[in-house]
C-alpha positions in Angstrom: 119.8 107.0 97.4 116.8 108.3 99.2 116.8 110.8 101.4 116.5 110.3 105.1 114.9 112.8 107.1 115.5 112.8 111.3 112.7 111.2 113.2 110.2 113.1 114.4 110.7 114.0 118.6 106.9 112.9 119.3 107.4 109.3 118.3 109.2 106.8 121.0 112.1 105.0 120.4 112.6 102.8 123.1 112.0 99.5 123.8 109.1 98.5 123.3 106.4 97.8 126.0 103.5 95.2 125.7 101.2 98.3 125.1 103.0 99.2 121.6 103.1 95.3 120.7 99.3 95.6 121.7 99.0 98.8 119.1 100.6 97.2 116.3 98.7 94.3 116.3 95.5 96.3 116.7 96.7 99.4 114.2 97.6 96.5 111.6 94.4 94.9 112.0 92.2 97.9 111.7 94.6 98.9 107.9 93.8 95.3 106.8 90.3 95.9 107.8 90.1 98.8 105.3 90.7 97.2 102.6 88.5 94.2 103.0 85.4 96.2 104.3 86.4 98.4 101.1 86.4 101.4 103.6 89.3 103.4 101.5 87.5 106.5 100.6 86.6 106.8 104.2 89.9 106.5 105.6 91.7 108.9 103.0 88.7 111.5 102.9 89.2 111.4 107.0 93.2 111.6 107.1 92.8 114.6 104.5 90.5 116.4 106.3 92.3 116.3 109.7 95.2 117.1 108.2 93.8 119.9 105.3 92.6 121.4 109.7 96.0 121.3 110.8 97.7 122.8 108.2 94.9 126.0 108.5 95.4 125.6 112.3 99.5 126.5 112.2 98.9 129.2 109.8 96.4 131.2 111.9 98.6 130.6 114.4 101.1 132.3 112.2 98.4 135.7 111.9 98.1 135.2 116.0 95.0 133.5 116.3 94.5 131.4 119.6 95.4 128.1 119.4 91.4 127.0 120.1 90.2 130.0 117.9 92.2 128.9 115.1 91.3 125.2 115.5 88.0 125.9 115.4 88.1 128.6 112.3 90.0 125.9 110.6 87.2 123.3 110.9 84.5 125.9 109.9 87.1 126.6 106.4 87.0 122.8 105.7 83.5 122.5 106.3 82.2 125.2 104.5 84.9 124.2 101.6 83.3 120.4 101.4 79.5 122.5 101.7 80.8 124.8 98.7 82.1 121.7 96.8 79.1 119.3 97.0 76.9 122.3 96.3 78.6 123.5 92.9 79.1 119.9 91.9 75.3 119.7 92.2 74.3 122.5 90.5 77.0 122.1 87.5 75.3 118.8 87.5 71.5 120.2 87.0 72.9 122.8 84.7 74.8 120.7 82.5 71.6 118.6 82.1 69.1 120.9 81.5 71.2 123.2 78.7 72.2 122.6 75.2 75.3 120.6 76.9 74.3 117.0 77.1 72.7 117.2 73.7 76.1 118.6 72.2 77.7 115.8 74.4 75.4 113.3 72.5 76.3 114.7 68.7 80.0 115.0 69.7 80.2 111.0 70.8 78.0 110.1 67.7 80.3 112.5 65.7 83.0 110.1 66.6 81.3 106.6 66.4 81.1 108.0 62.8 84.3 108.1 62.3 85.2 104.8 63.9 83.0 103.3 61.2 85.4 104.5 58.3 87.9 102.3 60.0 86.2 99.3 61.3 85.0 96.1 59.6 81.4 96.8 57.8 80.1 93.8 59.9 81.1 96.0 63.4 80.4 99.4 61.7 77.1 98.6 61.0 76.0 98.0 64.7 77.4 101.4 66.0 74.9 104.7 65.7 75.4 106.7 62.9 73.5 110.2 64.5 72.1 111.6 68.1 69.0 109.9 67.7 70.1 106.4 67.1 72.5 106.8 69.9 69.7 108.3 72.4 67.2 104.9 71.1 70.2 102.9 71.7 71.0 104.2 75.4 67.0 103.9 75.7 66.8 100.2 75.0 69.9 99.7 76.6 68.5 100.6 80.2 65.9 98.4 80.8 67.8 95.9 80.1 70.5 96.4 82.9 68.1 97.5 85.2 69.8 95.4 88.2 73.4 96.3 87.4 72.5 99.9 87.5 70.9 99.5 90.4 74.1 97.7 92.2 76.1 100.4 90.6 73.9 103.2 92.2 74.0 101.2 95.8 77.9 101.5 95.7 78.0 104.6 94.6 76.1 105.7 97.8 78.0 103.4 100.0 81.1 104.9 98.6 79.6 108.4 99.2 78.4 107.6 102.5 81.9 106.4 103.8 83.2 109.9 102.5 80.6 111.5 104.6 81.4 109.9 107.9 85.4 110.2 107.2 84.8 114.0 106.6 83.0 113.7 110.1 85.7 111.4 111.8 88.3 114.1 110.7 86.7 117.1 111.4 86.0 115.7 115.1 89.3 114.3 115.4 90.7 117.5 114.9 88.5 119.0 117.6 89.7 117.0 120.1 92.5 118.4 121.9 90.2 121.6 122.0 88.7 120.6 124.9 90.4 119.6 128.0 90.2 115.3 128.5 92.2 113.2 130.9 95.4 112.0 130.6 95.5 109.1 128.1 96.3 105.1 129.5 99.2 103.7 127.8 97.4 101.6 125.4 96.0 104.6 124.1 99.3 106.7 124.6 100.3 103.5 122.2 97.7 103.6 119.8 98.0 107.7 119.5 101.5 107.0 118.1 100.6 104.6 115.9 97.9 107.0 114.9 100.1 109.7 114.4 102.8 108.2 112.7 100.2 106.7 110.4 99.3 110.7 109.8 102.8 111.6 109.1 103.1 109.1 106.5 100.0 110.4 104.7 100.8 113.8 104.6 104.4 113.1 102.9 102.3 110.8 99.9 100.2 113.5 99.4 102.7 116.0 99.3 104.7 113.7 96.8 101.1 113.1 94.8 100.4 116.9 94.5 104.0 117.0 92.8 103.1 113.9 90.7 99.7 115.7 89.3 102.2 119.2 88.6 104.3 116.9 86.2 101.2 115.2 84.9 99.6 118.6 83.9 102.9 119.8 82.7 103.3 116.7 80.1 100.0 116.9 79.2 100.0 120.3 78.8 103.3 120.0 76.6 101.2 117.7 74.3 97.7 119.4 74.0 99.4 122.8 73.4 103.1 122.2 71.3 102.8 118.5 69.7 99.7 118.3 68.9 99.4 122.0 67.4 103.0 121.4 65.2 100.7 119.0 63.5 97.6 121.0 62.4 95.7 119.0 65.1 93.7 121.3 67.8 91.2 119.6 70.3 88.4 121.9 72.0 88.7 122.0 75.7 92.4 122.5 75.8 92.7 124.6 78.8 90.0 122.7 80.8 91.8 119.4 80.3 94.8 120.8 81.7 93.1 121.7 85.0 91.1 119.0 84.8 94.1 116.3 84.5 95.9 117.9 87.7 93.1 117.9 89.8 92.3 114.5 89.5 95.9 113.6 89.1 95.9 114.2 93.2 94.3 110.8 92.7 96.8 108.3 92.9 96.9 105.9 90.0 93.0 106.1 89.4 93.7 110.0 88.1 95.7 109.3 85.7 93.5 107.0 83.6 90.5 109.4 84.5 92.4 112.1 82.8 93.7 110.2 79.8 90.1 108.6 79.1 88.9 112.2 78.7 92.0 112.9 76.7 91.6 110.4 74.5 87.4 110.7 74.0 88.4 114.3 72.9 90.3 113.0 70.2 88.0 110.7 69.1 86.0 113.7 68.2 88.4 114.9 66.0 89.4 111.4 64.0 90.5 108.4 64.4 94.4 109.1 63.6 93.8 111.3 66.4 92.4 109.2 68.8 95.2 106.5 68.4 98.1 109.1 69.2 96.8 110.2 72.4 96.4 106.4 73.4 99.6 105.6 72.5 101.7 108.6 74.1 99.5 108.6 77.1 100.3 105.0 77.4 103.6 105.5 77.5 104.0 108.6 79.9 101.6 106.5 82.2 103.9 103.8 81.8 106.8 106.4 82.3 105.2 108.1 85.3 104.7 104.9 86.9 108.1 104.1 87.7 108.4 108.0 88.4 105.7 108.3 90.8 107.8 105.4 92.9 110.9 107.8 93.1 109.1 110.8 94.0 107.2 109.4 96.7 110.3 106.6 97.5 111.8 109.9 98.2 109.3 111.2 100.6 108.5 108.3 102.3 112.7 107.1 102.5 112.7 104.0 100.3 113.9 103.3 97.2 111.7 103.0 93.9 112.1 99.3 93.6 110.8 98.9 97.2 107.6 101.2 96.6 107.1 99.2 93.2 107.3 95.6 95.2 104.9 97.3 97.4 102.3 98.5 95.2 102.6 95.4 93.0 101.7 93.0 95.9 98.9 94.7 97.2 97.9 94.9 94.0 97.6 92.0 93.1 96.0 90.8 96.8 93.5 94.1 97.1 92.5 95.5 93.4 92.6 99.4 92.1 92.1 100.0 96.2 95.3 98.1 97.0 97.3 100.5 94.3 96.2 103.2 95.9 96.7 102.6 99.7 100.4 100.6 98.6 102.1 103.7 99.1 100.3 105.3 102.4 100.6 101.6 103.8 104.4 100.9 103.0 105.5 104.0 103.9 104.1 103.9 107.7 104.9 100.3 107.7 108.8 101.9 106.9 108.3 104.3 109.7 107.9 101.8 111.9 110.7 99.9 111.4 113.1 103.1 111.2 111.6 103.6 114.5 112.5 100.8 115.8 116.1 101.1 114.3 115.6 97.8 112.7 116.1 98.7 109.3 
């Protein structure tokens, strides 16, 4: 039975008034919206960052900062955070092309096309590289024939960036706002501010429930790399990196998890193909066992039951993409608020 928590006092129960009908039908809108424009990043990056500010905010409050002082020293942490980020991502990136790394990358992958070709049919075998160079002559005639592809990839990427850059923005300003004094609100927007918040509330609980998600990732994928894999003679490089690696993009919902067993599952390769197959299959099934996990922990957070969340994230799904997966929880769970609000369920 999932837990029901008491409902926040800043959210109305009452009846309600032709302003909150009004917000509904615009706050439902705007979530559809989201997902159609394919404005997702955006919307989470935004949400995290005004929440990530108000989290900073009530703990220098705590150390007896001024409510204004410590709004704005939160904003300046998150900024300069993002700054810090973007800047050591681009530098690891220069570095890791211009050292010995990408070449080692190279050897490694061809290391382990060559020992997919002791298990595959001669016919297949024969078409995969066999050393670095063949696979750097294959990648180089490879290019100019995808020319346009790349290109469209390279547009979305910067679309997707882009939308990160201006829900970073929308957050960090959002959370400036009640620094300086503004009129009293008109109903609609008294309306729409609930919606707003509610919608906030909701978000923080999934991520709270995702950051417990990655823990148990990292912890069953620590148990493997480090005790079931050693008991059999078999040690992969990178051990302690992966583990880091597969919590921090296990805060990803769904789209972590196969980022983090991809890279699991490459490493092996390098090793052999035995290997390689292993991972797959006990990744498979932990991802398949997390799956229905995941909708208990965050059923729990967000008060509904597993099989709810599941219907949920299965329908969106299967009307949205990856991007429906994602939002399914964020979306059901203020869509449950609601209701509870409203005492009708």
């Amino acid at each position: 039975m999932a837990n029901v928590s008491p409902k926040p006092d800043n959210f109305e129960t009452a009846r309600p008034t032709i302003y909150d009908i009004a917000s509904w039908i615009l706050m439902a809108t705007a979530l559809l919206l989201v997902l159609l424009l394919h404005l997702l990043p955006g919307l989470v990056v935004g949400l995290a960052t005004y929440e990530l500010v108000q989290l900073l905010v009530k703990f220098l409050k705590i150390v007896k900062i001024h409510h204004v002082r410590a709004k704005l020293a939160a904003v300046s942490l998150v900024a300069l955070g993002v700054v810090s980020l973007i800047i050591a991502a681009t530098v690891g990136l220069i570095s890791f092309l211009q050292t010995d790394n990408f070449p080692a990358l190279l050897s490694k992958l061809a290391d382990s096309l060559q020992s997919w070709q002791e298990v595959l049919p001669r016919s297949v075998a024969e078409q995969l590289p066999a050393t670095p160079e063949e696979l750097r002559q294959m990648v180089a005639d490879w290019l100019p024939l995808h020319v346009v592809e790349l290109k469209q990839a390279g547009a979305e990427a910067t679309r997707v960036i882009t939308h990160i850059l201006f829900g970073l923005a929308i957050g960090v300003l959002a959370s400036l706002y009640e620094v300086k004094p503004h009129e009293p609100p008109k109903p609609l927007a008294r309306a729409l501010t609930a919606r707003v918040q509610r919608f906030g509330e909701a978000f923080r609980r999934v991520v709270f429930a995702q950051v417990r998600i990655a823990a148990l990732n990292s912890v069953l994928t620590a148990a493997y790399l480090l005790v079931i894999l050693p008991s059999v003679g078999v040690h992969l490089p990178l051990v302690k990196t992966m583990i880091g690696f597969t919590f921090l993009v296990g805060l990803l919902p769904v789209l972590g998890n196969l980022i983090s067993n991809t890279a699991i599952v490459i490493l092996s390769l390098s090793l052999s193909v035995p290997v390689a197959v292993a991972s797959l299959v006990f990744l498979v099934v932990i991802h398949k066992l997390e799956y229905f996990l995941n909708a208990h922990l965050i059923g729990t957070q967000i008060r509904a039951h597993a099989w709810e969340l599941l219907l949920a994230m299965v329908i969106i799904e299967a009307a949205f993409g990856l991007p429906g997966l994602v939002a399914a929880p964020i979306y059901y769970a203020y869509a449950k608020d609601e209701l509870i609000a409203q005492e009708l369920v």
